[in-house]
C-alpha positions as CSV (number, residue, x, y, z in Angstrom):
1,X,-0.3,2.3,2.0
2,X,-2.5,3.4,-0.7
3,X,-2.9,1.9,-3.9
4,X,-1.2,3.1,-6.6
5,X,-3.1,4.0,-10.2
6,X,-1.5,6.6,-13.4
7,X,-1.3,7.7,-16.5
8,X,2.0,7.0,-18.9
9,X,2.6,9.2,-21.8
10,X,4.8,12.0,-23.4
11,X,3.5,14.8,-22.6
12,X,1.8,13.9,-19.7
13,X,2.0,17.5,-17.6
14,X,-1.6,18.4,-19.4
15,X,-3.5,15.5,-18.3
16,X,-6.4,16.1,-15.9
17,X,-7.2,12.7,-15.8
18,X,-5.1,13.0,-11.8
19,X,-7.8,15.2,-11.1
20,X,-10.8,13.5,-11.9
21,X,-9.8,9.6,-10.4
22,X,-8.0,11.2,-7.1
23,X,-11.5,13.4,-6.9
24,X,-13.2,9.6,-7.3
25,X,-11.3,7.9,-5.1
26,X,-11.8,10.1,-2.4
27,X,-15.9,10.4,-2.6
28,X,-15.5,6.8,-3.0
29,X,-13.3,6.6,0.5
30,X,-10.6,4.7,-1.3
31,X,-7.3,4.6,-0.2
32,X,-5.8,5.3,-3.7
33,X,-3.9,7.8,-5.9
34,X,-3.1,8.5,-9.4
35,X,-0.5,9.3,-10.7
36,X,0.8,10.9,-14.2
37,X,4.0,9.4,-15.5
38,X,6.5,11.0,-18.3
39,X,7.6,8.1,-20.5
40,X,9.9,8.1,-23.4
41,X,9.3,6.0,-26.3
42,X,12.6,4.6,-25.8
43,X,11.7,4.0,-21.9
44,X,8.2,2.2,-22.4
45,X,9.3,-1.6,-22.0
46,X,11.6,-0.6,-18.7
47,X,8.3,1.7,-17.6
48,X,6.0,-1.4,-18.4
49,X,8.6,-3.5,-16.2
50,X,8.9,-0.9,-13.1
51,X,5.0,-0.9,-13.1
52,X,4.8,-4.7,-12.4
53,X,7.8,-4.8,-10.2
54,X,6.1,-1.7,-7.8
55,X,2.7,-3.3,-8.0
56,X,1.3,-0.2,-9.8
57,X,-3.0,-1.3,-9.7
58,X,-3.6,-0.3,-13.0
59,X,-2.5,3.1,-15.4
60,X,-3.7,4.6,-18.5
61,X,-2.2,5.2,-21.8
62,X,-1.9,8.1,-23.7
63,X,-0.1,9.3,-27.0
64,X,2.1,8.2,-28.0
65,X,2.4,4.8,-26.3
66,X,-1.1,3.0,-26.9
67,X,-0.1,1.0,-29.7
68,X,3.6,0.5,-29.0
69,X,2.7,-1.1,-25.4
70,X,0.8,-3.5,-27.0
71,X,3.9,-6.3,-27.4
72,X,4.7,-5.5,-23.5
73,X,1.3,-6.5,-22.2
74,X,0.4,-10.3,-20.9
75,X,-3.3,-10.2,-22.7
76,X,-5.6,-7.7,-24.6
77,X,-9.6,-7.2,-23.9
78,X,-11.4,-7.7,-27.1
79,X,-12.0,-4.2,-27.2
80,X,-8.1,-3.5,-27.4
81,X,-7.9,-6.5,-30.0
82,X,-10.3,-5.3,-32.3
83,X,-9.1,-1.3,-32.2
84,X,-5.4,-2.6,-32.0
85,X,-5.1,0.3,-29.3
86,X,-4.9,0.3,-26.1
87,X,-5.2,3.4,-23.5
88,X,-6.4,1.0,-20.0
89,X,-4.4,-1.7,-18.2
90,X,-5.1,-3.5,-15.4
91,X,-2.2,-5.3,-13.4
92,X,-4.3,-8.9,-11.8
93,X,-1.5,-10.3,-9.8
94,X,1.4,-9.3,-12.3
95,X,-1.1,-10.2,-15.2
96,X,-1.3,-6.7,-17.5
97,X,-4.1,-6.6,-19.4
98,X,-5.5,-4.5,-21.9
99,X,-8.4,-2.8,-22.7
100,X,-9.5,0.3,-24.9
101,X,-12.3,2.5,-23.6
102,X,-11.8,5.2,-26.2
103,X,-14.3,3.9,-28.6
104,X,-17.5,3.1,-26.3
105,X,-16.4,6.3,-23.9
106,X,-17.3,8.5,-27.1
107,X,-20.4,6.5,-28.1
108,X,-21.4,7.3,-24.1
109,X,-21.0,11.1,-25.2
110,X,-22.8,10.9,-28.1
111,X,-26.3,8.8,-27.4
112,X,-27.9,11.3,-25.2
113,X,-27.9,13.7,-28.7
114,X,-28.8,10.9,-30.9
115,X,-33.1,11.0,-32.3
116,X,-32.6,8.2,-34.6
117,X,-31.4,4.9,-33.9
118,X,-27.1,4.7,-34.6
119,X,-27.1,2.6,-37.6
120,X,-30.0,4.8,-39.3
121,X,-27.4,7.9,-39.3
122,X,-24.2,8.1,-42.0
123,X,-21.3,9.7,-40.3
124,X,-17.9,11.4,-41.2
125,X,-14.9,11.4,-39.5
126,X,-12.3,13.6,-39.8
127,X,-8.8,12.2,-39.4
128,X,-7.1,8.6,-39.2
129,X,-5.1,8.3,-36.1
130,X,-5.9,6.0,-32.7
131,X,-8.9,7.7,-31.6
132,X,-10.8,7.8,-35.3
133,X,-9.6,4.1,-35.2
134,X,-11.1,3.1,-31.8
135,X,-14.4,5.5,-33.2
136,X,-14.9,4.2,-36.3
137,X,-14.5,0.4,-35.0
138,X,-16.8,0.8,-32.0
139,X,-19.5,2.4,-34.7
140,X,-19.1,-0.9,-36.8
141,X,-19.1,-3.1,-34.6
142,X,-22.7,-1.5,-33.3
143,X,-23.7,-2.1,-37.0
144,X,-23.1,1.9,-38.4
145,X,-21.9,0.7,-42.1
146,X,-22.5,4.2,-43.6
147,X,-19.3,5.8,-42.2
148,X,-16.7,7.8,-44.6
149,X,-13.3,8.6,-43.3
150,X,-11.5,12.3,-44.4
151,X,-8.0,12.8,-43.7
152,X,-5.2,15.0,-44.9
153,X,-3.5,11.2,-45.8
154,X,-6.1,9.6,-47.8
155,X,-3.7,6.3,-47.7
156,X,-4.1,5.8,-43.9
157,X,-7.2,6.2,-44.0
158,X,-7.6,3.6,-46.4
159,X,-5.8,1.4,-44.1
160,X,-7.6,2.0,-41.5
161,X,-11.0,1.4,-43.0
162,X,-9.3,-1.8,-44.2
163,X,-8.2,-3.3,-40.9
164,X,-11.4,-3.5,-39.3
165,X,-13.3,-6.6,-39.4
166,X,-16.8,-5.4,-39.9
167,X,-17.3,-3.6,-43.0
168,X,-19.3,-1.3,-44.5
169,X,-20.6,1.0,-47.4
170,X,-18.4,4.0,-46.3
171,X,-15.4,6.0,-48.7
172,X,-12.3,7.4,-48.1
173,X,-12.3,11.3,-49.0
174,X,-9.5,14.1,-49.0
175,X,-10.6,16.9,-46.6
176,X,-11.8,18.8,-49.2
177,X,-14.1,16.3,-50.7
178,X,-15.3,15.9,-47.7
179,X,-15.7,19.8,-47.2
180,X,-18.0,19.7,-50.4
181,X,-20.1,17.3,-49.3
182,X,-21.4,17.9,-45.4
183,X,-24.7,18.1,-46.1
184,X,-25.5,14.4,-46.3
185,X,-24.3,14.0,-43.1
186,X,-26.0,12.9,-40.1
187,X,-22.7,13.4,-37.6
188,X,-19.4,14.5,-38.4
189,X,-16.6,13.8,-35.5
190,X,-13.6,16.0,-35.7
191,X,-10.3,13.6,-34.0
192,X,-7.4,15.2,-34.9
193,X,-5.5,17.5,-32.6
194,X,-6.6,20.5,-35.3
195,X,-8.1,23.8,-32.5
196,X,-6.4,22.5,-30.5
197,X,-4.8,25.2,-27.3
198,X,-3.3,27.0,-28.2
199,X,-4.2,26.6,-31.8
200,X,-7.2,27.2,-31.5
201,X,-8.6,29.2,-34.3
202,X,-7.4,26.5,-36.7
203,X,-10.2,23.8,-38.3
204,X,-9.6,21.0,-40.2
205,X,-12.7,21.6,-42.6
206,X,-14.9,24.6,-43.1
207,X,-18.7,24.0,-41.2
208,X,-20.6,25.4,-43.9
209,X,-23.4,23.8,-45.6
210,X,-24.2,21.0,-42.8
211,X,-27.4,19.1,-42.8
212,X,-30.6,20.2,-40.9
213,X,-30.2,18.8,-37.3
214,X,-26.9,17.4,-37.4
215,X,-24.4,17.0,-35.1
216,X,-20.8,18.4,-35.2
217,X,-18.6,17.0,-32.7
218,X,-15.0,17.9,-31.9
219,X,-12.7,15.4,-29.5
220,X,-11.1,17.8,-28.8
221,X,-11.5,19.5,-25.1
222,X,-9.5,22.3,-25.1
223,X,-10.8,24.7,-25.8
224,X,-14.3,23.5,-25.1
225,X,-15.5,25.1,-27.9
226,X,-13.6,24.7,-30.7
227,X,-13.3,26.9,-34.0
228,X,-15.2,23.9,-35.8
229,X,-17.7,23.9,-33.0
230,X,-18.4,27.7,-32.7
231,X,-18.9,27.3,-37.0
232,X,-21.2,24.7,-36.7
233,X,-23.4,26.3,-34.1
234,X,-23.3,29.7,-36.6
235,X,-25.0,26.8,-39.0
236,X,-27.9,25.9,-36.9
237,X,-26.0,22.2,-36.1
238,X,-26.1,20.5,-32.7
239,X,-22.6,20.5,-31.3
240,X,-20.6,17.9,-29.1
241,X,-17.4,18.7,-27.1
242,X,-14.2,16.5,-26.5
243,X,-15.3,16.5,-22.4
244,X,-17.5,13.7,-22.7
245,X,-15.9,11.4,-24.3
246,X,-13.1,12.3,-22.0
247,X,-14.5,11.8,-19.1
248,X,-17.0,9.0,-19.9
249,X,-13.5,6.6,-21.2
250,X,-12.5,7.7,-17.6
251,X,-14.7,6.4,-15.8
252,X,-15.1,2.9,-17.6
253,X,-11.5,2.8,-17.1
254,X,-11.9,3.2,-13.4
255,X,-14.5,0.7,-13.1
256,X,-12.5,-2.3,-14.6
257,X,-9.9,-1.1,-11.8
258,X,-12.1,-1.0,-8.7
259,X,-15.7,-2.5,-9.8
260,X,-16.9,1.2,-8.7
261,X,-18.9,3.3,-11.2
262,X,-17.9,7.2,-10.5
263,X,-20.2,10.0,-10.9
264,X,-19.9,11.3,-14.4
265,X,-21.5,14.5,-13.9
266,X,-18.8,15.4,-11.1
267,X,-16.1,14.6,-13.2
268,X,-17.8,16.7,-15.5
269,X,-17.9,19.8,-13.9
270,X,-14.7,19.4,-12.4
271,X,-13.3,19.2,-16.2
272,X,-14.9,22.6,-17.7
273,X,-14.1,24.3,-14.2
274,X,-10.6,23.4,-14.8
275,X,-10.8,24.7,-18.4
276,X,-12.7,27.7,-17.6
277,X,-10.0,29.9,-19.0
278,X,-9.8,28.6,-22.3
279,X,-13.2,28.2,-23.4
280,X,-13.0,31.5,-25.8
């Protein structure tokens, strides 16, 4: 019988996180599937419940379930402690515990891009929801104090920036005070669900005046190439797509489950294949 992996979430019919770790599993010759599950809010604790009592391996977590899970878990990873998020379990002998790859799957993304060391660069994020949260801890903790937050909400934001442990020099701006000022930024990291398909001529900001060499990146992977994206690249910026740190949170996730590091690159590929149609 093969072992049993998935994803809970509402909606979950989008996912391609199926095709990737089925693709893995079977390079890897393991007898294993995953599987994506459509979970109410109202359903999570009985869904938590059915996964121990079927012996389901380990699942991910998607919106919007990744805090709200978090009372129905045995323990959290200090990774899913600190964000206060959780989108990995991992069911040791009807033990569920919790992790968050999120956060160092988008730092994965970004290093290759990076010329200066992390902490030399001052950032922006745009929005204040779980994945600017499991973002903007991961950069403190690697000891990035010059981070600002933007959202449409300047109160969350504020909360946000106030619940993590490590602080630093950043401020909390409206979008458009953030708009005004994109030139003293290093990187700005779009995480809202703004462009995305199939809204995708909207932007949360306008790319205009960006810094010399910086780098505009979207979490967002579909499209590929977001409105925000295609601006910045008219601006002379270095741009980043959501597919990395997509597929790079993947992939740690399916290493705490088996031990077995997948090929990124595959996973990859197999992503903008499958979104070949809505890169435009």
């Amino acid at each position: 019988m093969d072992t049993v992996y998935g994803l809970i979430g509402c909606p979950v019919g989008h996912s391609m996180s199926p095709l990737i770790h089925n693709d893995a599993f079977e390079r890897k010759k393991m007898n294993a599937r995953y599987h994506a599950f459509h979970v109410e809010k109202n359903e999570l604790k009985a869904a938590v419940d059915g996964i121990k009592a079927l012996g389901i391996a380990g699942f991910n977590v998607t919106i919007p379930h990744k805090a709200a899970i978090i009372p129905f878990l045995d323990k959290l990873d200090k990774s899913a402690e600190l964000i206060g998020a959780v989108n990995t379990v991992i069911n040791k002998d009807g033990c569920l515990i919790g992790y968050n790859t999120d956060g160092k799957g988008y730092l994965q993304s970004l290093l290759p891009l990076m010329k200066k060391p992390l902490h030399e660069q001052r950032y922006l994020i745009i929005g204040a929801g779980g994945a600017a949260r499991a973002i903007y801890f991961t950069l403190a903790a690697e000891g990035c104090s010059m981070i600002d937050l933007a959202n449409r909400t300047k109160e969350k934001a504020e909360q946000l920036m106030k619940e993590c442990p490590v602080k630093g020099e950043g401020s909390v701006l409206s979008l458009s005070e953030a708009e005004s000022g994109l030139s003293k930024y290093d990187v700005i990291i779009q995480t809202t669900a703004i462009g995305m398909h199939p809204n995708s001529l909207q932007k949360p900001i306008e790319a205009t005046g960006l810094k010399k060499g910086s780098i505009v990146s979207d979490i967002v992977y579909n499209p590929v190439k977001t409105a925000l994206l295609k601006a910045a690249e008219l601006e002379g910026a270095q741009t980043l797509d959501g597919v990395g740190m997509f597929v790079h949170q993947a992939a740690l996730a399916f290493q705490i489950w088996t031990g077995e590091t997948p090929d990124t690159a595959r996973m990859s590929h197999l992503v903008y294949e499958q979104l070949g149609g809505f890169t435009c």
